[in-house]
DOKEGU-46073 format. One record per residue (C-alpha): residue in three letters; chain; y, z, x. Coordinates in nm, 2 decimals, padded with zeros to 4 digits, always signed. Example, Ala and Ser with C-alpha at 12.3 -4.5 7.8 and 13.67 -1.06 7.14 Angstrom:
ALA | A | -00.45 | +00.78 | +01.23 .
SER | A | -00.11 | +00.71 | +01.37 .
***
This chain:
UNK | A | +07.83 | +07.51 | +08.15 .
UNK | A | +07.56 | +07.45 | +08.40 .
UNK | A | +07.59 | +07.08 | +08.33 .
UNK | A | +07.94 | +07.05 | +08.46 .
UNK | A | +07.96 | +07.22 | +08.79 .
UNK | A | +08.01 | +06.92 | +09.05 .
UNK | A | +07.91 | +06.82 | +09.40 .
UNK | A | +08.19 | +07.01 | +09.66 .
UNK | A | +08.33 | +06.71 | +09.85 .
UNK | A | +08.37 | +06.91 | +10.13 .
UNK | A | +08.05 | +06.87 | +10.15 .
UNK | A | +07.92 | +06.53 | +10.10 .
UNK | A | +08.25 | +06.34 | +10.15 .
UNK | A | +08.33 | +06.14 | +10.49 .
UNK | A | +08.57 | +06.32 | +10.73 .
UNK | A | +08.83 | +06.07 | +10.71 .
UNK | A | +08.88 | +06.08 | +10.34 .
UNK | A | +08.86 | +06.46 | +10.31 .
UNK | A | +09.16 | +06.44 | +10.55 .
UNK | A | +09.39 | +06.19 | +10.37 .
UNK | A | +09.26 | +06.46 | +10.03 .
UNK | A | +09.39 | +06.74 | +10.13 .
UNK | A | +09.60 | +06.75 | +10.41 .
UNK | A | +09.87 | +06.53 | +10.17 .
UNK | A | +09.86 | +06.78 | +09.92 .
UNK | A | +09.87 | +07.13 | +10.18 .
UNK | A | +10.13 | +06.97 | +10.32 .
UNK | A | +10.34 | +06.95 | +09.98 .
UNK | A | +10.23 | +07.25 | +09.89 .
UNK | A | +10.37 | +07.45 | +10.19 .
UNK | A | +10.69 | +07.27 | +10.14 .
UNK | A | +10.68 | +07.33 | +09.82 .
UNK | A | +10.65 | +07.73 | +09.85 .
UNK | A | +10.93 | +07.78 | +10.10 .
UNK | A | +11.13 | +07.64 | +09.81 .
UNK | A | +11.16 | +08.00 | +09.65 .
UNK | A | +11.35 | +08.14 | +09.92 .
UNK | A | +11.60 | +07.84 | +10.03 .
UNK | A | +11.67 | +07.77 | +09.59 .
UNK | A | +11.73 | +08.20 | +09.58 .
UNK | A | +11.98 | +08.18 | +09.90 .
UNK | A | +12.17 | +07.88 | +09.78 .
UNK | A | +12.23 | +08.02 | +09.44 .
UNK | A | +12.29 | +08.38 | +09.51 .
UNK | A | +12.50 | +08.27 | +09.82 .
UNK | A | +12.72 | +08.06 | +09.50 .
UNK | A | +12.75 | +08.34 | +09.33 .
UNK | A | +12.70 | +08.68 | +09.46 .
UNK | A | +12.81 | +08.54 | +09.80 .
UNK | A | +12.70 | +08.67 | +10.17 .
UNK | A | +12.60 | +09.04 | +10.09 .
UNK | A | +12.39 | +08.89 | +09.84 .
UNK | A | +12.22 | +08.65 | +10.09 .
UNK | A | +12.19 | +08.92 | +10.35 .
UNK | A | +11.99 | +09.11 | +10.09 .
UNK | A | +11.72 | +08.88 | +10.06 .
UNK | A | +11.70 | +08.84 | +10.44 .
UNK | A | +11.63 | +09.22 | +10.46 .
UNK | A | +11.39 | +09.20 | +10.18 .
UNK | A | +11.20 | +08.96 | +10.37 .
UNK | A | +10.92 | +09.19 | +10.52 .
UNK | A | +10.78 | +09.26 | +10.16 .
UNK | A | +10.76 | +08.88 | +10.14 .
UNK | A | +10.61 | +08.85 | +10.48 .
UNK | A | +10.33 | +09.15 | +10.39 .
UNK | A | +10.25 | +08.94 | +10.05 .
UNK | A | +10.19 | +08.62 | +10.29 .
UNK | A | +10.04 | +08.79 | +10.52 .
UNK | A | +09.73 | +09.01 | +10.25 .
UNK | A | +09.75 | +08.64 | +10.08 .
UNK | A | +09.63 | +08.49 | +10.43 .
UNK | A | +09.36 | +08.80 | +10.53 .
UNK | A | +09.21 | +08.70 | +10.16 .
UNK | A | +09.28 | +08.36 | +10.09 .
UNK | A | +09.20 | +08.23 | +10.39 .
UNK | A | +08.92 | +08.47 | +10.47 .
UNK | A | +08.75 | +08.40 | +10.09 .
UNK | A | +08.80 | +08.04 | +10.14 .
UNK | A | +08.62 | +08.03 | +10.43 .
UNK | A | +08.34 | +08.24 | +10.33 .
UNK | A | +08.26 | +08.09 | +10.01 .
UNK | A | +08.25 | +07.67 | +10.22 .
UNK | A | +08.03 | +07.82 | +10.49 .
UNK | A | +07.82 | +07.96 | +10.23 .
UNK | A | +07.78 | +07.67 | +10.02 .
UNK | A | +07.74 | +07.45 | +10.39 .
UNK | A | +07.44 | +07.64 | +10.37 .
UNK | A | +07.29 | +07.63 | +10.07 .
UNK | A | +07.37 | +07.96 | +09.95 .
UNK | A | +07.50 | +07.87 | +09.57 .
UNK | A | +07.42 | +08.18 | +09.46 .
UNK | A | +07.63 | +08.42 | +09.73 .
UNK | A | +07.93 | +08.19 | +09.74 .
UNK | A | +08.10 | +08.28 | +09.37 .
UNK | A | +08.04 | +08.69 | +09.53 .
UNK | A | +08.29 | +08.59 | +09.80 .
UNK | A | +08.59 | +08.38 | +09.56 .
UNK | A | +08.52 | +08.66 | +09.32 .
UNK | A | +08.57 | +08.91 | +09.61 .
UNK | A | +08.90 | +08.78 | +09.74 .
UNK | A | +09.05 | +08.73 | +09.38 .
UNK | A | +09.01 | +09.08 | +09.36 .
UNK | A | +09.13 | +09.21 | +09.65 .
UNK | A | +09.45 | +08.95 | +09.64 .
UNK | A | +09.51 | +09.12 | +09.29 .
UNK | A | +09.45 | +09.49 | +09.44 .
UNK | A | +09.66 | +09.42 | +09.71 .
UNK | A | +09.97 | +09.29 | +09.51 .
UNK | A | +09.95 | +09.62 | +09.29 .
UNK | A | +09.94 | +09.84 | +09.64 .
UNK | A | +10.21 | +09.67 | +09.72 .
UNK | A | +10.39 | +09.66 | +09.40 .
UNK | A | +10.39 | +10.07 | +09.40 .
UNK | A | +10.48 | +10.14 | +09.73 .
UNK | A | +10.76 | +09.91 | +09.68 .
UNK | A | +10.91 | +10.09 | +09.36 .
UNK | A | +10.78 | +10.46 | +09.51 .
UNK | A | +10.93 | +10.40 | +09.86 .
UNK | A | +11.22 | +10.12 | +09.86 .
UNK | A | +11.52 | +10.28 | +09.96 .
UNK | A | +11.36 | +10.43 | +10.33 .
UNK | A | +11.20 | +10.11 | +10.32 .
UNK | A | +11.50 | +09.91 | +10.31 .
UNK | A | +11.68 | +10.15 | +10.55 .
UNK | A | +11.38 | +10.12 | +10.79 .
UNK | A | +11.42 | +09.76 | +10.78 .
UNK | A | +11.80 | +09.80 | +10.87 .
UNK | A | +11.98 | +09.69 | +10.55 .
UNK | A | +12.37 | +09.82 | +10.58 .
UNK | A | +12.51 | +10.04 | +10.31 .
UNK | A | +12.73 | +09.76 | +10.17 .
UNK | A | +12.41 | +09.54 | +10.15 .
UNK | A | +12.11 | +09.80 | +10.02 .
UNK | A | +12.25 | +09.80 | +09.65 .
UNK | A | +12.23 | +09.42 | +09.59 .
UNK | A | +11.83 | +09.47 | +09.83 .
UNK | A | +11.74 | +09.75 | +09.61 .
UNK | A | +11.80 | +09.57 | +09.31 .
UNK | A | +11.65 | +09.23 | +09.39 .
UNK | A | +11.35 | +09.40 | +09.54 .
UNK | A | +11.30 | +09.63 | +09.24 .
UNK | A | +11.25 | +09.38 | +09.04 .
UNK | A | +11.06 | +09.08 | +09.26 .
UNK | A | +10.86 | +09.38 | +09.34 .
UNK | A | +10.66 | +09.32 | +09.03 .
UNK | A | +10.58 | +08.97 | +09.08 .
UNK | A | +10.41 | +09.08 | +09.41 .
UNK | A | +10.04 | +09.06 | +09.28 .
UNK | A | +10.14 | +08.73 | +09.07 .
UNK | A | +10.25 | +08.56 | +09.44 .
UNK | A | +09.93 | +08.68 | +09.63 .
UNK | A | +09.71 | +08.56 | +09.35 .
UNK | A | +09.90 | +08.25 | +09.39 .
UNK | A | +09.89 | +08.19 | +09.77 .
UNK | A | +09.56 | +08.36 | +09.85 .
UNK | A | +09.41 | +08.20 | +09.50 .
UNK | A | +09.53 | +07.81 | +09.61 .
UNK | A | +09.28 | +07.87 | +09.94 .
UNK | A | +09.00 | +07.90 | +09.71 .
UNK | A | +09.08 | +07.66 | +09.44 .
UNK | A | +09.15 | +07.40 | +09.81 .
UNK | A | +08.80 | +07.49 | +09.91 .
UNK | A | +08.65 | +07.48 | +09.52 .
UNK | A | +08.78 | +07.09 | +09.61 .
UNK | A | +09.08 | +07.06 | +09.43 .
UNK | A | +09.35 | +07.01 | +09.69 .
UNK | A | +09.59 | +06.84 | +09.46 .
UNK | A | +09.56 | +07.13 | +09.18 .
UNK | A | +09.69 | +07.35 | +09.44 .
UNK | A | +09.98 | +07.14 | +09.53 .
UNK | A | +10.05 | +07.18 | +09.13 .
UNK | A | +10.04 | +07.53 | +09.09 .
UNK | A | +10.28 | +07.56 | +09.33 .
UNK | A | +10.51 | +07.26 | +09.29 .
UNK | A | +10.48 | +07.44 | +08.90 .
UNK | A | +10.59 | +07.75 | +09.00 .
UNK | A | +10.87 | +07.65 | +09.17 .
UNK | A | +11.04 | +07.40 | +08.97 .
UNK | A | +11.03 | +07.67 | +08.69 .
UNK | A | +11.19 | +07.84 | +08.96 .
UNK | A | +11.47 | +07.68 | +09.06 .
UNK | A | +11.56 | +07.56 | +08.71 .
UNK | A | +11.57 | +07.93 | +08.56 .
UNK | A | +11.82 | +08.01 | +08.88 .
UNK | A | +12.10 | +07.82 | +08.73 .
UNK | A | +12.02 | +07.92 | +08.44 .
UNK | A | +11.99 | +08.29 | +08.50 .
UNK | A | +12.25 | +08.32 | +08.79 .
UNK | A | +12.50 | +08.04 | +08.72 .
UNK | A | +12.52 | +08.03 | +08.37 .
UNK | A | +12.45 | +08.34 | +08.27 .
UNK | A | +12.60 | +08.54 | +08.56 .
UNK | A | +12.28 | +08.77 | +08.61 .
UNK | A | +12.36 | +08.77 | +08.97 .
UNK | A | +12.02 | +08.95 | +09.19 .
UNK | A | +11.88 | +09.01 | +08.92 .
UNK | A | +11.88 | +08.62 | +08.74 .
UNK | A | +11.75 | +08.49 | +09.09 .
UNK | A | +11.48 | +08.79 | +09.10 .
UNK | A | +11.36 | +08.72 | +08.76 .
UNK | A | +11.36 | +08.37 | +08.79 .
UNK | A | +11.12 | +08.39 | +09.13 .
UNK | A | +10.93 | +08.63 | +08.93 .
UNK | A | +10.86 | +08.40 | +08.60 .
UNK | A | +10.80 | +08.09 | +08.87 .
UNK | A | +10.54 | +08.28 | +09.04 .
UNK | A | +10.34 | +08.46 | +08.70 .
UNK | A | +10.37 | +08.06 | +08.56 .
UNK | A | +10.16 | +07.96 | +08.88 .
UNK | A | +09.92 | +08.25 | +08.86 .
UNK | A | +09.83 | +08.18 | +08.53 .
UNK | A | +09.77 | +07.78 | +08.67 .
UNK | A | +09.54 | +07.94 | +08.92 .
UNK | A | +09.34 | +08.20 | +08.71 .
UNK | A | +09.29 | +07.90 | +08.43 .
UNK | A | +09.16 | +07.70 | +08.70 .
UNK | A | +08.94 | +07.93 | +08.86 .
UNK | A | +08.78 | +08.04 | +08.53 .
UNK | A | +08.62 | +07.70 | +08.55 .
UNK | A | +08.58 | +07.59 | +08.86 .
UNK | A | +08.43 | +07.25 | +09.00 .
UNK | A | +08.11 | +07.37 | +09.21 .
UNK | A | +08.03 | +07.73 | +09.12 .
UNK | A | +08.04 | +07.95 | +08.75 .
UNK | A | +08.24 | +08.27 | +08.81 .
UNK | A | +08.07 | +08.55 | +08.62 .
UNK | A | +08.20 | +08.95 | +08.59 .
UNK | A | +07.96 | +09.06 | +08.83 .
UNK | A | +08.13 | +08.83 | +09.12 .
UNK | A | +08.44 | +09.05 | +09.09 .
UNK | A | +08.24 | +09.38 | +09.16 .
UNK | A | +08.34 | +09.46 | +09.54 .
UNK | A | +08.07 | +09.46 | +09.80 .
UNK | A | +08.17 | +09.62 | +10.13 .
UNK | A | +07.94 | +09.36 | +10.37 .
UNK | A | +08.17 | +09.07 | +10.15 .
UNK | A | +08.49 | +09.21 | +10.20 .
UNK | A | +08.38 | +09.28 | +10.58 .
UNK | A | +08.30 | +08.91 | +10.66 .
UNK | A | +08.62 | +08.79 | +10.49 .
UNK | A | +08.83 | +09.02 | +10.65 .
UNK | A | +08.69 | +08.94 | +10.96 .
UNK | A | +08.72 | +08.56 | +10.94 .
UNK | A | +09.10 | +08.61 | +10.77 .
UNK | A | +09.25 | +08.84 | +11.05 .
UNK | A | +09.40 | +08.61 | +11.27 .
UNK | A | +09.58 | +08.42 | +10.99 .
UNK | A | +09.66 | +08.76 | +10.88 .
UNK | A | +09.82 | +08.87 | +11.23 .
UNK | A | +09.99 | +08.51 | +11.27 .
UNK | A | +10.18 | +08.55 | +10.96 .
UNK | A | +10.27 | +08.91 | +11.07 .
UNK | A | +10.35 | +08.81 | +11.40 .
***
């Protein structure tokens, strides 16, 4: 195995390539995510019409806290692990991917149970009207589950973008939501599942794209990720925390 971890180009690559690299592909792949909510609207707006819309709008803080633990991790792990291998420290950088894969996974299960625990106040707290919290409660029940799937796969595309694979990024997301958008007609036009076709068709999309990222990142390019990278370690956690805050706060913001 030894024999096939590569060079990060990050590393050793002139500015002006890296740029043309990976900026392309982040740029599609942004795009690319805020697919799942505008292919959801315009096929439950078809056929569940504008309660049904409204309902994904007030749903939209879980989204936002996914994005935003995604960021704090992604981000924050990214960053760790290129700073540690800009320094030479091959052996500490798999400690900090390893780190933020687990704590993008922990998070998404948090979130998951307070979700299905707490929904109803939730909604209510987040001002959804009478007519509207049955058709919230019922998409969010079940997106709800695909929570930990869609921070593995935001938070998880940092790491595989600083690993040096830009473009497999772009993929698993440009996977996940063509899956997506095809199992919405399916689901809620042709099968008349209504919140629920749209909610299990965002779900499938995103588990499809996890699994893209955790087959990618059981071999990545530049480092070996072993068992004993996934075991947390406080002064880890700290520093990627610390260095994923203010993406963290943006998103919140």
């Amino acid at each position: 195995m030894n024999e096939q971890i590569q060079e990060n180009p990050l590393r050793i690559a002139p500015v002006s390539k890296l740029m043309v690299k990976f900026a392309v592909p982040s740029i599609v792949a942004m795009i690319v995510g805020a697919l799942y909510n505008i292919v959801d609207q315009l096929f439950i707006g078809q056929a569940v019409g504008t309660l049904g819309n409204a309902a994904t709008n007030i749903a939209f803080p879980f989204s936002t806290s996914c994005l935003a633990l995604a960021l704090l991790f992604g981000i924050g792990g990214a960053s760790c692990f290129n700073l540690s291998m800009g320094r030479g420290e091959k052996e500490k950088a798999p400690y900090y991917m390893g780190n933020a894969l687990f704590m993008l996974v922990a998070c998404g299960v948090v979130l998951l149970v307070i979700a299905q625990l707490f929904l109803t106040p939730l909604l209510n707290l987040f001002g959804a009207p009478s007519e509207v919290l049955p058709y919230a409660e019922e998409y969010v029940r079940i997106t709800a589950i695909g929570f930990p799937f869609l921070l593995l796969t935001t938070g998880g595309g940092h790491l595989i973008r600083a690993d040096g694979s830009p473009r497999m990024t772009m993929l698993c997301n440009l996977f996940g939501a063509i899956i997506n958008t095809v199992l919405d007609a399916l689901f809620v036009l042709v099968w008349d599942m209504g919140m629920a076709g749209a909610a299990w068709a965002t779900i499938i999309g995103q588990v499809c794209s996890g699994i893209l990222v955790i087959l990618y990142l059981r071999r990545c390019k530049t480092v070996k990720l072993e068992k004993k990278h996934f075991v947390l370690r406080f002064s880890y956690v700290k520093m990627i925390a610390s260095i994923g805050m203010a993406s963290f706060f943006n998103q919140l913001a």
